[in-house]
C-alpha positions as CSV (number, residue, x, y, z in Angstrom):
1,X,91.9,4.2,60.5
2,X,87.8,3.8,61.3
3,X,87.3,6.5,63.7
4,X,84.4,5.5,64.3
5,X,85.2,2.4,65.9
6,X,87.5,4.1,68.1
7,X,86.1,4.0,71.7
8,X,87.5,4.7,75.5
9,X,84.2,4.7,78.1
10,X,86.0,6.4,80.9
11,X,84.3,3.5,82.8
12,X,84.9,-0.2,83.9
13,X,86.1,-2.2,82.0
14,X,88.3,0.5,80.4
15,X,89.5,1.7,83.6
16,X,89.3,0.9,86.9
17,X,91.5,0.4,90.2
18,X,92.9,-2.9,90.6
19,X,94.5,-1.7,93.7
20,X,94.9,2.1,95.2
21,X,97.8,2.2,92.8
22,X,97.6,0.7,90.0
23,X,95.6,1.4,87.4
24,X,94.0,-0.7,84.0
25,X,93.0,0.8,80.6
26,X,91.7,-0.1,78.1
27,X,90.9,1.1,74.5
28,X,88.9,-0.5,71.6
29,X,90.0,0.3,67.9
30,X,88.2,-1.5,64.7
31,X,89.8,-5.1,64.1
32,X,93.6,-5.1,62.8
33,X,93.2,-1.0,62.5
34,X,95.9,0.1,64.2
35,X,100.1,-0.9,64.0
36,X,100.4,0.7,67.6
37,X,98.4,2.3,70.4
38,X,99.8,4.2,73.6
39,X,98.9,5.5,76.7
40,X,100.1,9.1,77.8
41,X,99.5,9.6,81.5
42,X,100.5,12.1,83.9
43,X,99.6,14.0,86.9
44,X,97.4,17.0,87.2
45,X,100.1,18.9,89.2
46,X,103.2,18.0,86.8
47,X,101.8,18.0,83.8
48,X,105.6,18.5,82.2
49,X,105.9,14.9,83.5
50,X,104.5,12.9,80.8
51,X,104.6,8.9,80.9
52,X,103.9,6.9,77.8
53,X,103.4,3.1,77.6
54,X,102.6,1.0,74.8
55,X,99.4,-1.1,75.1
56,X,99.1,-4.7,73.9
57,X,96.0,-6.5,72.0
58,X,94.4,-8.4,74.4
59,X,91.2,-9.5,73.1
60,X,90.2,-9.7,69.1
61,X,86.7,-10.3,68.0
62,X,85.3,-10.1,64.4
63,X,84.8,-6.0,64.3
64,X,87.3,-4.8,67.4
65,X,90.9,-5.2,68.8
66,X,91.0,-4.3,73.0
67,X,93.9,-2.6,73.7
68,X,95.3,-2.7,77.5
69,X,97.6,-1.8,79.7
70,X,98.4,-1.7,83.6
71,X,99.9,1.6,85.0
72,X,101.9,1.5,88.2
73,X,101.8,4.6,90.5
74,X,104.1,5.2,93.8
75,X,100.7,6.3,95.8
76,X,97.6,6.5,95.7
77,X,96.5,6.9,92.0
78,X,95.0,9.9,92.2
79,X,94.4,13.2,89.8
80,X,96.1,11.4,87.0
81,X,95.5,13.3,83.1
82,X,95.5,10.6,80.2
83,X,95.3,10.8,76.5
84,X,95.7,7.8,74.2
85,X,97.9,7.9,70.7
86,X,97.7,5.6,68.0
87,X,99.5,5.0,64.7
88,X,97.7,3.3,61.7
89,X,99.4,0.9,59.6
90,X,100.1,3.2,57.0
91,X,101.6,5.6,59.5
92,X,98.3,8.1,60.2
93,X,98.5,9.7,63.6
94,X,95.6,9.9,66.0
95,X,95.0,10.9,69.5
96,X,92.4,10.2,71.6
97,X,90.9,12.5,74.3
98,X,87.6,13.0,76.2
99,X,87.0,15.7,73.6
100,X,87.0,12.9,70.4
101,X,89.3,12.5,68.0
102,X,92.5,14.8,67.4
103,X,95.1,15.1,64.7
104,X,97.5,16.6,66.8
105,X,98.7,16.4,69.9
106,X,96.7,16.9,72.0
107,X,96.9,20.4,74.6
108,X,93.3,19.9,76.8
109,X,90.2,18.0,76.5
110,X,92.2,15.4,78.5
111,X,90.9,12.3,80.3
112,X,91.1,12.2,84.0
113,X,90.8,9.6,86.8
114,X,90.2,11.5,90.2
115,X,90.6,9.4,93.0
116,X,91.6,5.5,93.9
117,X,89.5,4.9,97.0
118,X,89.4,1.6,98.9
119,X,86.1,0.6,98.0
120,X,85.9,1.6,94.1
121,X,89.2,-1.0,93.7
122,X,88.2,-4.1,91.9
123,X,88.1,-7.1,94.9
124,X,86.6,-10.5,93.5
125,X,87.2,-13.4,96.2
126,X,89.9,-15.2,95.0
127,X,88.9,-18.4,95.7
128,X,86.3,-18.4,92.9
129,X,88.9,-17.3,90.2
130,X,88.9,-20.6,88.1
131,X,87.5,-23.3,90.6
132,X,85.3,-25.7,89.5
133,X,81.9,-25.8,90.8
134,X,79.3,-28.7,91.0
135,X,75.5,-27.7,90.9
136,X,73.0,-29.7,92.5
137,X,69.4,-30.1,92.5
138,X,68.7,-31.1,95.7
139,X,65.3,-33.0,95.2
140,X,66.7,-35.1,92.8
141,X,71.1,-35.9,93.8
142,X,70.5,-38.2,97.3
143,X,68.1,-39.1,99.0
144,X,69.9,-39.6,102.5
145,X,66.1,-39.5,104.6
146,X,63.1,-41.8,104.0
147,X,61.6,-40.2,106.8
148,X,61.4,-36.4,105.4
149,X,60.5,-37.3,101.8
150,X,57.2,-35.3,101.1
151,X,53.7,-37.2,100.5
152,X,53.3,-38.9,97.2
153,X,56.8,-39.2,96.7
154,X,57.6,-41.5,93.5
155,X,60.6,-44.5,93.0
156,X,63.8,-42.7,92.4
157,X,64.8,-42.6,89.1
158,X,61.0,-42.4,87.7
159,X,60.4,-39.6,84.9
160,X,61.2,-36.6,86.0
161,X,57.9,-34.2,86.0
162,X,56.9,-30.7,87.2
163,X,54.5,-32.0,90.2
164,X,56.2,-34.9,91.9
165,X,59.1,-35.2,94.4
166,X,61.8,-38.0,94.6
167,X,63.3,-37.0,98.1
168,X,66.4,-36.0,97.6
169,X,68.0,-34.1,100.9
170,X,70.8,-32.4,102.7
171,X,71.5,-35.6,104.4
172,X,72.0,-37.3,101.0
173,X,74.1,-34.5,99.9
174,X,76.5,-34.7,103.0
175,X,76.1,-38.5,102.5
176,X,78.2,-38.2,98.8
177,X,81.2,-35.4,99.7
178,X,83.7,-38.1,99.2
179,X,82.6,-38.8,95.5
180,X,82.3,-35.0,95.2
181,X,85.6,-34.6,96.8
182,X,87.5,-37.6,94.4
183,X,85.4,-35.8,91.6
184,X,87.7,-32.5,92.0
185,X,84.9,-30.4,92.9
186,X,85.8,-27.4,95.1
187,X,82.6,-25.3,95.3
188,X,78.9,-26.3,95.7
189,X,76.1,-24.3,94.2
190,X,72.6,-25.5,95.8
191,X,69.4,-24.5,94.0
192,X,66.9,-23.1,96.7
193,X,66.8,-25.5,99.9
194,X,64.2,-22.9,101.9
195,X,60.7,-23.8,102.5
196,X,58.6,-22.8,99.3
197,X,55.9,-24.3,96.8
198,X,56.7,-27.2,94.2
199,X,59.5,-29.3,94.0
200,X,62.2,-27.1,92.5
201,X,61.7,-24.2,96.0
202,X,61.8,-21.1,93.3
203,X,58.5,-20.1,95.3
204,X,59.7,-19.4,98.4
205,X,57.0,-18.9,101.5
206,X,59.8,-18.9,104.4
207,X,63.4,-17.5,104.0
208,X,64.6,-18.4,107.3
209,X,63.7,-21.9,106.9
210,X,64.9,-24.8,105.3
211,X,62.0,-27.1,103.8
212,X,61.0,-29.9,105.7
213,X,61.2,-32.1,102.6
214,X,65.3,-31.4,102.6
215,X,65.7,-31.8,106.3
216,X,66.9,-29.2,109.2
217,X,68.8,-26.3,109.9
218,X,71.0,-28.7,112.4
219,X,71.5,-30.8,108.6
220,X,72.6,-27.4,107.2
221,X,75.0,-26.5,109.5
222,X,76.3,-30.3,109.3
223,X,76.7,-30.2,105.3
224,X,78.6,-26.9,105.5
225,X,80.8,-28.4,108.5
226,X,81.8,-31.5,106.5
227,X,81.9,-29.9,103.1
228,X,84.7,-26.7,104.7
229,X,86.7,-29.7,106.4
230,X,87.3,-31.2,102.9
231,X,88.2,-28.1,101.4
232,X,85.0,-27.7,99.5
233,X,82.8,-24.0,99.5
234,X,79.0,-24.1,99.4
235,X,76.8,-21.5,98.3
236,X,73.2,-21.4,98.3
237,X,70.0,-20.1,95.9
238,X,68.8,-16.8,97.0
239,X,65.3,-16.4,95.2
240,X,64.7,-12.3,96.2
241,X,62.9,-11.6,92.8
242,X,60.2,-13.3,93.8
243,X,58.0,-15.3,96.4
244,X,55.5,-18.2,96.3
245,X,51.9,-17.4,97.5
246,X,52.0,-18.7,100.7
247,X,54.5,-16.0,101.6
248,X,52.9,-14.3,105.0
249,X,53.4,-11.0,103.7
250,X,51.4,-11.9,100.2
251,X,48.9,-14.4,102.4
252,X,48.4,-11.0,104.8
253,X,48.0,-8.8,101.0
254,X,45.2,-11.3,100.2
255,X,43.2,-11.1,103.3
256,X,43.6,-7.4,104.4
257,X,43.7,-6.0,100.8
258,X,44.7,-2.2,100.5
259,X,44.5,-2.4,104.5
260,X,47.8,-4.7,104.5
261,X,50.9,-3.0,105.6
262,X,52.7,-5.4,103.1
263,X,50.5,-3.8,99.8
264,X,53.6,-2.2,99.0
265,X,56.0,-5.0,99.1
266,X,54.2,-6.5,95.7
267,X,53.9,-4.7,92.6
268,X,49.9,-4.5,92.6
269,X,47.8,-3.2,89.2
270,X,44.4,-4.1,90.4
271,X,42.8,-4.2,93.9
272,X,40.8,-6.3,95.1
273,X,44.2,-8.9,94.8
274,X,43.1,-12.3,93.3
275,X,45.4,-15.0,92.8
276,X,45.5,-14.2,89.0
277,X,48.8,-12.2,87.1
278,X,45.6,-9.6,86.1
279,X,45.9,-8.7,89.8
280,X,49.5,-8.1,90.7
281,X,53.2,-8.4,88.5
282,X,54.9,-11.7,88.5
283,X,57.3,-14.1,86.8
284,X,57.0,-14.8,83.4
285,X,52.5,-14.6,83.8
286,X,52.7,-16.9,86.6
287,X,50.6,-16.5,89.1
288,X,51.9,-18.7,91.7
289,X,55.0,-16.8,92.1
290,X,54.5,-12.9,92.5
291,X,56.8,-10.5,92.1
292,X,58.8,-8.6,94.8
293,X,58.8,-4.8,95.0
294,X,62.5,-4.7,95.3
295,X,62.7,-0.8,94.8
296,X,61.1,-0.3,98.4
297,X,63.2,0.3,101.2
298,X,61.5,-2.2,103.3
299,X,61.7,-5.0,101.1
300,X,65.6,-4.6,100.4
301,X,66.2,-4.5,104.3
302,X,64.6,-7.5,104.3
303,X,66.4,-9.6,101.7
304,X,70.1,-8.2,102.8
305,X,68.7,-9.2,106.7
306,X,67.9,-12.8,104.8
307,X,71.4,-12.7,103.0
308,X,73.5,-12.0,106.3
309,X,71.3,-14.3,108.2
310,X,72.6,-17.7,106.0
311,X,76.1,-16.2,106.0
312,X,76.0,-15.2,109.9
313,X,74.8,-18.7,111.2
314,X,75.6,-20.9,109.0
315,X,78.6,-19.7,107.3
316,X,77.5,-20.4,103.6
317,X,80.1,-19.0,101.5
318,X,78.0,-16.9,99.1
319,X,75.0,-16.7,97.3
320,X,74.0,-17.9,93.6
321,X,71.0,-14.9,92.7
322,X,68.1,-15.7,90.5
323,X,66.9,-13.7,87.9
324,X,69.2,-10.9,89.4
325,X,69.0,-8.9,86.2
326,X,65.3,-8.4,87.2
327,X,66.1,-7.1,90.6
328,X,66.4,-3.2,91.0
329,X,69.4,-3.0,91.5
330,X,69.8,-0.5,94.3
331,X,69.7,-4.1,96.4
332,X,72.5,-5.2,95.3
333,X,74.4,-2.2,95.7
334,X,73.3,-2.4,99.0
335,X,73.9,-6.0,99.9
336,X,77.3,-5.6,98.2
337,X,78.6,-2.8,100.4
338,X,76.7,-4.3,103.5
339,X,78.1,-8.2,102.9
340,X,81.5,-7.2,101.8
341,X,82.5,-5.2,104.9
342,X,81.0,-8.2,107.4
343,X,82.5,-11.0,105.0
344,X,85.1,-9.7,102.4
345,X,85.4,-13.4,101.1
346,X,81.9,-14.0,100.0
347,X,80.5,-14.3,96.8
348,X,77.7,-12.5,94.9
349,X,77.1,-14.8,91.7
350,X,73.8,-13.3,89.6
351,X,71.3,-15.2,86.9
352,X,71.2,-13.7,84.0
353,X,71.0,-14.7,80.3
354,X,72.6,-12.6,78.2
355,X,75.6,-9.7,79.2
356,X,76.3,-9.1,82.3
357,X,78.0,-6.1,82.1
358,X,74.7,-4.4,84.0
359,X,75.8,-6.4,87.2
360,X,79.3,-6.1,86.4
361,X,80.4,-2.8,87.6
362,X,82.7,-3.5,90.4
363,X,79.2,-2.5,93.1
364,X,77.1,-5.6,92.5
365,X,78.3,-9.3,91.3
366,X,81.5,-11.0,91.1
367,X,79.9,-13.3,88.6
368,X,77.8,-14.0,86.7
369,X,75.8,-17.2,85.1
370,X,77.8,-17.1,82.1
371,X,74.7,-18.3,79.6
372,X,76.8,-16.5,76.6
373,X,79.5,-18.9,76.9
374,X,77.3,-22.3,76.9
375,X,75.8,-20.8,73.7
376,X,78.9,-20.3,72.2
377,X,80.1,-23.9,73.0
378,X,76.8,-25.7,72.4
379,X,76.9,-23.9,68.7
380,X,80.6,-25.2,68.0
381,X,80.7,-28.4,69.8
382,X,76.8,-29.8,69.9
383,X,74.6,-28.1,67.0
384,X,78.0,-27.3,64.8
385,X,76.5,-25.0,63.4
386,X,79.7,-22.3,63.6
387,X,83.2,-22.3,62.4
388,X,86.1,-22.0,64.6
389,X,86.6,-18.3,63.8
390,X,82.8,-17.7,64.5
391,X,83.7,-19.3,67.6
392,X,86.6,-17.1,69.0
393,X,85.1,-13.9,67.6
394,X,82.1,-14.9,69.9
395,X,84.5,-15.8,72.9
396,X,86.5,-12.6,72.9
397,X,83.8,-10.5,72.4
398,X,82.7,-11.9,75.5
399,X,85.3,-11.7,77.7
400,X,85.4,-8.1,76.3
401,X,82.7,-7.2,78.3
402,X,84.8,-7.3,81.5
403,X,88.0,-6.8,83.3
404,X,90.4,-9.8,83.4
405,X,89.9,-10.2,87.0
406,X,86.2,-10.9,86.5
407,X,86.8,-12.9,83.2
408,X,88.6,-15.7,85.7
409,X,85.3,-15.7,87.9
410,X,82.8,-16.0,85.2
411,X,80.3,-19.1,85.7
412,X,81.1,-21.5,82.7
413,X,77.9,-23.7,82.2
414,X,77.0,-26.0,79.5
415,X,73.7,-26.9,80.8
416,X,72.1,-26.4,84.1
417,X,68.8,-27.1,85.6
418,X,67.0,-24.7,83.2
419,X,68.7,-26.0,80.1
420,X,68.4,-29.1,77.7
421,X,71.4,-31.0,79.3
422,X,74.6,-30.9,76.5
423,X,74.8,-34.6,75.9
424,X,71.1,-34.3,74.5
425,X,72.2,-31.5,72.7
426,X,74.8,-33.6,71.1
427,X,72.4,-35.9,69.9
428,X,73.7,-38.9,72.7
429,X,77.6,-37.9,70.7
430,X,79.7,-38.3,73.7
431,X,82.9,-37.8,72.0
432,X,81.1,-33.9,70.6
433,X,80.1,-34.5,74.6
434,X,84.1,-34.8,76.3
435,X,85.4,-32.3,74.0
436,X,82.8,-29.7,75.2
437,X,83.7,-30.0,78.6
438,X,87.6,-30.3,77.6
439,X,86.8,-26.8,76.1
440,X,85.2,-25.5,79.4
441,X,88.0,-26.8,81.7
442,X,90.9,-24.9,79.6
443,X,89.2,-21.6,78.8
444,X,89.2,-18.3,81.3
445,X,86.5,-18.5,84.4
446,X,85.3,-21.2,86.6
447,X,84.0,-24.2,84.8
448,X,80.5,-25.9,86.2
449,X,79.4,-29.9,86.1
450,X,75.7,-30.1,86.3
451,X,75.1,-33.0,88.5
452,X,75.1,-36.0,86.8
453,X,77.1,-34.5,83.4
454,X,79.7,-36.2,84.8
455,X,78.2,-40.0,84.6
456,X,76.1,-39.5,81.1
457,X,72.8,-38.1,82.6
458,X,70.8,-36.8,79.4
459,X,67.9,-35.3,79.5
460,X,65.7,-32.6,77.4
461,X,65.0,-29.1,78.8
462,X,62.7,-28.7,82.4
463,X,61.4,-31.1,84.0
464,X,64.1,-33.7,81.9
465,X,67.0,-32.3,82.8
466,X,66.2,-32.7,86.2
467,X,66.2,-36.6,86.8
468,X,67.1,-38.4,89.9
469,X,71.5,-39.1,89.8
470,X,71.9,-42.7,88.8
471,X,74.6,-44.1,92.0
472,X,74.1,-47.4,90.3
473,X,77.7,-47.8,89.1
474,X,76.9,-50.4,86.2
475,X,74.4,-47.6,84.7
476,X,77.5,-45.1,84.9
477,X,79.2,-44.1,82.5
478,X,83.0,-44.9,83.9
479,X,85.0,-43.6,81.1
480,X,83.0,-40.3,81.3
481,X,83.6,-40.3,85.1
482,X,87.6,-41.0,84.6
483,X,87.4,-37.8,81.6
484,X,86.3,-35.4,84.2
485,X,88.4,-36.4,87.1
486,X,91.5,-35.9,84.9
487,X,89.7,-32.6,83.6
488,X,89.3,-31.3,87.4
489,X,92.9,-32.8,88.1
490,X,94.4,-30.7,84.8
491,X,92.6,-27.2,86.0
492,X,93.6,-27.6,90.0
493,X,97.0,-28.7,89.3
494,X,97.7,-25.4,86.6
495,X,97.4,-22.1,87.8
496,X,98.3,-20.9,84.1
497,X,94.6,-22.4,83.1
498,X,93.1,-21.1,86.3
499,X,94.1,-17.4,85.8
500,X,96.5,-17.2,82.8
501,X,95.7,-15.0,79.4
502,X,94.1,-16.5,76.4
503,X,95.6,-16.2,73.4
504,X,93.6,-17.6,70.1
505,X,96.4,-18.8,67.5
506,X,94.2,-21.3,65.2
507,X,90.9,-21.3,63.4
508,X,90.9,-23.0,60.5
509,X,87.3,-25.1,60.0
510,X,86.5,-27.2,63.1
511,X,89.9,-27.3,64.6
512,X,90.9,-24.4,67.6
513,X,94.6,-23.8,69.4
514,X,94.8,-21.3,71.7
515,X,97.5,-20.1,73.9
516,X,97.0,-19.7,77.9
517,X,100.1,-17.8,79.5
518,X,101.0,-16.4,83.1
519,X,104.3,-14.5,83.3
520,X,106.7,-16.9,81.7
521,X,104.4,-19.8,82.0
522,X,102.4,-20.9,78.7
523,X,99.8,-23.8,77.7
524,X,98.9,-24.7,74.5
525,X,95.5,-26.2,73.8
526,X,94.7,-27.7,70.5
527,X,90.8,-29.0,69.9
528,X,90.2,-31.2,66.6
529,X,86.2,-31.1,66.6
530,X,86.4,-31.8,62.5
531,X,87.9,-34.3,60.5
532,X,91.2,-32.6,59.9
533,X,94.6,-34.2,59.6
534,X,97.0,-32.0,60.3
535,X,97.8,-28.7,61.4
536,X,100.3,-26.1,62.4
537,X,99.7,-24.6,65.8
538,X,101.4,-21.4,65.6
539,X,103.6,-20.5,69.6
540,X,106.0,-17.9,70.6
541,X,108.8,-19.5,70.6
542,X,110.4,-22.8,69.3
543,X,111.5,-25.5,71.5
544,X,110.4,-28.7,73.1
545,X,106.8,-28.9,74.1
546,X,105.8,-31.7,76.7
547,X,102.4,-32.8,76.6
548,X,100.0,-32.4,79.7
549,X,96.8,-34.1,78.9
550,X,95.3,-35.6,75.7
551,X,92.3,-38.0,75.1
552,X,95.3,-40.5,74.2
553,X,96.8,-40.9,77.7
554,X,99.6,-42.8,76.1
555,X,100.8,-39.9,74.6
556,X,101.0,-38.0,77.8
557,X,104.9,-36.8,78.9
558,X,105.9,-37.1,75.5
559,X,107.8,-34.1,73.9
560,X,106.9,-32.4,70.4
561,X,109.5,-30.3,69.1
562,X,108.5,-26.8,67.9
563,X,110.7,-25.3,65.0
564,X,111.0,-21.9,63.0
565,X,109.2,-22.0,60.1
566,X,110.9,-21.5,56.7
567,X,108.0,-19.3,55.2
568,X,109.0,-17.0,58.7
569,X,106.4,-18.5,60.7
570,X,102.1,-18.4,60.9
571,X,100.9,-15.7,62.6
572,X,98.4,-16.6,65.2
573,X,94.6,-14.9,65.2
574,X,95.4,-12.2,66.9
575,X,98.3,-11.0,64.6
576,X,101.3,-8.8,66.3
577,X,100.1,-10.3,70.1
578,X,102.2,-12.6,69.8
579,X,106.1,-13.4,68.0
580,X,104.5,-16.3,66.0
581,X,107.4,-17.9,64.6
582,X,107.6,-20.9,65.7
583,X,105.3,-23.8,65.2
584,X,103.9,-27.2,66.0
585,X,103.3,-29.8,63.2
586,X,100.3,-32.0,64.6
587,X,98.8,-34.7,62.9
588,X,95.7,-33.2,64.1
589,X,93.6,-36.3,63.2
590,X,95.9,-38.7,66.2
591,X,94.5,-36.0,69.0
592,X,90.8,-34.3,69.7
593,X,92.2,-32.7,73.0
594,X,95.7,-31.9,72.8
595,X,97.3,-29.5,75.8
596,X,101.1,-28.8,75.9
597,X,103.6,-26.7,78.2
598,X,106.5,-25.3,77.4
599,X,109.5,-26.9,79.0
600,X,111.3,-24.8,80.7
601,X,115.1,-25.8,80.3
602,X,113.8,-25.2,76.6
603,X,113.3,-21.2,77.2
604,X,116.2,-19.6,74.6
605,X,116.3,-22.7,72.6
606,X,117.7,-22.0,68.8
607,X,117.9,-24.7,66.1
C-alpha cells in the first residue's frame, strides 16, 4: 500500500461530534489501495474492551479513497483511544496510530478524542440542508417605488453599467413572492440593502440603515413578514470586510487624522490619510472602499452589535458574508458563539472562492459560497472542456473537504452577481444550459437560481450580469421557467436528493449516473451531456426502476427493469461501495436528464 498517502488529521472533517455521543471518522488511503479499513476504538479506562467497525468508501477522487464511519457511544463520548487497521489487496497489514505507521499491532501511540462538549458538536440549521435559494440583486429584480428611485435613474431594462441605477426596491421584491413562491424558492439571499455608495451597496456608509433608494426599515420588516408567512427564509448581505468612504468613522479618520479615535479601526500605512490605496489598505486597490481592521476588539463589537441588530428587529434569518475569507477570523468565532446561543436557527453563509475548509471548522460558517462547484459544472456542462471522470474526481474531492452534514448545506451556484451568467457561458446553448441546472438540483447541498436564470437572462461578467429582470412574459423564456419549477418541485418533494449519499456509478465520456441513497431509499440520476447512445448504469440491486423526472415528461411513471448482468455485473466508480450487479440498459441517446427510484414492492426481487 502508499503509505504515504495514508492520512487521519485528528481534526474535522476526520472526527468530530455529531452529537455528545456519537462520533464520525474518517481516514484517507491512496485511490483503490486498500481491500478493507477498520476502526478500533475503546475507552481509556477499559482498554481490554476493544470495539472494531469496518469503514466504508465514501468519497473517491482521482489520488484518494475517504474512509468513514459513525460510532455510537451510551454517554457522553468521552476519553475514547482509537487506532485504525487496514488490509491491502494483496493482504499487507497496516495500522494506523498518532505515532505513524505500524506493522503490528499496535500497544501505544494511540489516538484519543477527550471530550464531547455541547458546543464543539457539529449543529448546521436544518432548514438550509438542501433548500433552494433565490439571489437577488435588489437594484435591478422590481421596481415596486417610483418615488424612492435615486436621481438619474435610467428606463428599466437599459444596459446594465457600473454608475447608473434602475430602481429596483424592497417594495418590488415583496411585490413578486407569489412568482417566487410558484417558482419553489424557499430561501432569499439579498445582496446589501444598507445605505452605501454605488449601485450594487458593497460600500457601505450606514449599517443600521437601509438605503433610501430601496425603501424603509417599515418595508423591511414588511418583506420579512410576508416572505415567513409563505414559508420562505430571507437572509441578507453583511459587508464587514469593508466600508465605503462616507463611513463616519473613516469621514471622522479624514478630518481628525492621527487625532481620530477611529485611526485604529482602518488599516492605515501612511498619515496624513488621503483618499488614495497609498494611504490606507483596501479592496482589491480601491480606494473607495477601505478596509476594516477586523483584528481590533472594537471593531468586531461593532459588526456582531450590527449582526444581532438585523436578527433582533427584524428577524432576518441569517447572514450571507462577503469576502469572509478576508475577515480575521477571531469575528467569526465570536459572532458564531455570540448569534448561536441568542438564535440557534440562524445561518452564517461566508464568500469565498476557493476551499472553504478555513471557515469550515464547526466555530465559524455553516456554508459556504460554493465557487468550486460552479467551476466544476461550468467546465463539464458550458466550456466542456473535462470528461466525466475529470468531473467526479473534481466533485468528490470537494465534498472531501467537509463533513456530510456541511456537504448538504453547501451554496451551489452556477453564476451569481460576480460571475459571467451560465447561459453566456454556454454560448446562448440552453439545452448545455437545463442540464447544468438539472445537475445542481440532484447533487449534495443547496442549489441557487440567480435571478433571472430561471427566464433566460444572459449576460457577460459585472456590470452584464446584473440587468434589470425581464416581467414581460412574451420576452420569457416559458419552457425554461416550466424546467425549473419541476426542478424545485423534484428536490422539495425527495428528501433522498435533499440529504441522501452520492454515489458516482458511471463515467464514460460525456455521460454521468450517480446514485443518491438514504437508508433504504435510492435515486438514480443519469446525465447524457455527449452524443452517446447507450449505456449501462450500474445499481445495487436488480428490480423495477420507476422513473421520477426526465426532460421527456412522457416518459415519466414508466418502469425500467434492472437485471443481473451475465458478465457478473459493472462495477460502479467507486468499486466495492457498492454490490454492482445489477444494471440498467438505457438508450442513453432517448434521455439528457434521466432520474429513477427504486420501487419498493421491488426490494428482494430475483429473476
Amino acid at each position: 500500500m502508499n503509505r504515504g498517502a495514508i492520512l487521519h488529521s485528528c481534526i474535522l472533517p476526520d472526527i468530530y461530534a455529531k452529537n455528545r455521543s456519537l462520533l464520525s471518522f474518517r481516514l484517507r488511503t491512496a485511490r483503490e489501495d486498500a481491500a478493507e479499513c477498520s476502526l478500533a476504538v475503546y475507552a481509556r479506562t477499559t482498554p481490554e474492551r476493544i470495539r472494531k467497525f469496518r469503514m466504508t468508501c465514501s468519497l473517491r477522487d482521482k489520488e484518494a479513497d475517504y474512509y468513514t464511519v459513525e460510532v455510537p457511544f451510551s454517554k457522553v463520548a468521552r476519553y475514547q483511544k482509537y487506532y485504525f487497521e487496514l488490509v491491502g489487496k494483496g493482504g499487507e497489514k497496516l495500522y494506523l496510530t498518532s505515532w505513524g505507521i505500524q506493522e503490528k499491532v499496535p500497544e501505544d501511540g494511540f489516538y484519543e478524542f477527550l471530550y464531547a462538549n455541547e458546543k464543539d458538536c457539529l449543529t448546521i440549521p436544518e432548514w438550509s440542508k438542501g433548500q433552494v435559494y433565490y439571489q437577488i440583486f435588489p437594484e435591478r429584480f422590481c421596481n415596486g417605488d417610483r418615488e424612492n428611485d435615486p436621481e438619474g435613474c435610467v428606463d428599466w431594462g437599459s444596459a446594465p453599467d457600473r454608475d447608473h441605477y434602475m430602481g429596483g426596491d424592497l417594495r418590488g421584491i415583496r411585490s413578486r413572492l407569489d412568482y417566487l413562491e410558484d417558482l419553489g424558492v424557499q430561501c432569499l439571499y439579498l445582496t446589501p440593502i444598507f445605505r452605501g455608495d454605488f449601485n450594487h451597496k458593497y460600500a457601505t456608509t450606514d449599517y443600521f440603515e437601509v438605503d433610501p433608494s430601496f425603501g424603509t426599515k417599515e418595508e423591511l420588516a414588511q418583506l420579512v413578514d410576508a416572505c415567513h408567512k409563505k414559508g420562505i427564509r430571507i437572509i441578507l448581505d453583511g459587508v464587514f470586510n469593508h466600508c465605503g468612504i462616507h463611513f463616519p468613522p473613516f469621514q471622522d479618520l479624514l478630518e481628525k487624522q492621527e487625532a481620530s479615535p477611529y485611526k485604529d479601526w482602518f488599516i492605515v500605512t501612511d498619515f496624513p490619510v488621503t483618499l488614495s490605496h497609498h494611504s490606507y489598505e483596501c479592496v482589491g486597490a480601491y480606494k473607495w472602499m477601505p478596509k476594516l481592521n477586523t483584528s481590533n476588539r472594537e471593531v468586531r463589537e461593532f459588526v456582531l452589535s450590527v449582526m444581532d441588530y438585523w436578527i433582533d428587529k427584524f428577524h432576518i434569518d441569517g447572514w450571507r458574508l462577503d469576502v469572509s475569507d478576508e475577515v480575521d477570523g477571531s469575528v467569526w468565532t465570536q459572532a458564531r458563539t455570540f448569534l448561536k446561543e441568542k438564535y440557534p436557527d440562524c445561518l452564517l453563509l461566508g464568500e469565498t472562492w476557493g476551499s472553504g475548509r478555513k471557515l469550515m471548522l464547526g466555530n465559524q460558517m455553516d456554508s459556504i459560497m460554493n465557487y468550486i462547484f460552479r467551476d466544476s459544472v461550468r467546465d463539464f456542462f458550458a466550456a466542456e472542456s473535462i470528461d466525466a471522470a475529470d468531473f467526479d474526481g473534481r466533485l468528490n474531492h470537494m465534498l472531501a473537504e467537509y463533513p456530510g452534514e456541511m456537504q448538504q448545506a453547501l451554496y451551489n451556484p452556477l453564476d451569481s452577481h460576480d460571475t459571467e451568467r451560465f447561459l453566456y457561458l454556454c454560448g446562448g446553448d440552453k439545452r448545455r444550459f437545463r442540464l447544468a441546472a438539472a445537475f445542481q438540483f440532484v447533487f449534495p447541498g443547496s442549489p441557487v437560481i440567480y435571478y433571472g436564470d430561471e427566464i433566460g437572462m444572459t449576460g457577460a461578467n459585472d456590470p452584464d450580469c446584473r440587468g434589470a429582470f425581464i416581467w414581460e412574459k412574451e420576452k420569457q423564456d416559458e419552457k425554461l421557467l416550466r424546467w425549473y419549477r419541476r426542478l424545485t418541485a423534484l428536490r422539495k418533494g425527495s428528501e433522498v436528493l435533499r440529504k441522501g449519499s452520492f454515489t458516482a456509478v458511471l463515467c464514460e465520456g460525456r455521460t454521468y449516473g450517480f446514485a443518491r441513497s438514504l437508508g433504504e431509499e435510492e435515486l438514480y440520476v443519469f446525465l447524457n451531456a455527449g452524443e452517446k447512445k447507450e449505456a449501462v448504469l450500474p445499481v445495487a440491486s436488480p428490480g423495477k426502476y420507476k422513473i421520477i423526472f426526465s426532460d421527456r415528461e412522457e416518459e415519466e411513471g414508466k418502469t425500467i427493469r434492472a437485471r443481473w448482468a451475465e458478465d457478473g455485473g459493472k462495477n460502479g466508480v467507486n468499486g466495492d461501495r457498492m454490490d454492482c450487479q445489477g444494471r440498467l440498459e438505457l438508450m442513453a441517446g432517448e434521455w439528457s436528464v434521466l432520474v429513477m427510484e427504486k420501487e419498493k414492492e421491488e426490494r428482494g426481487y430475483e429473476e
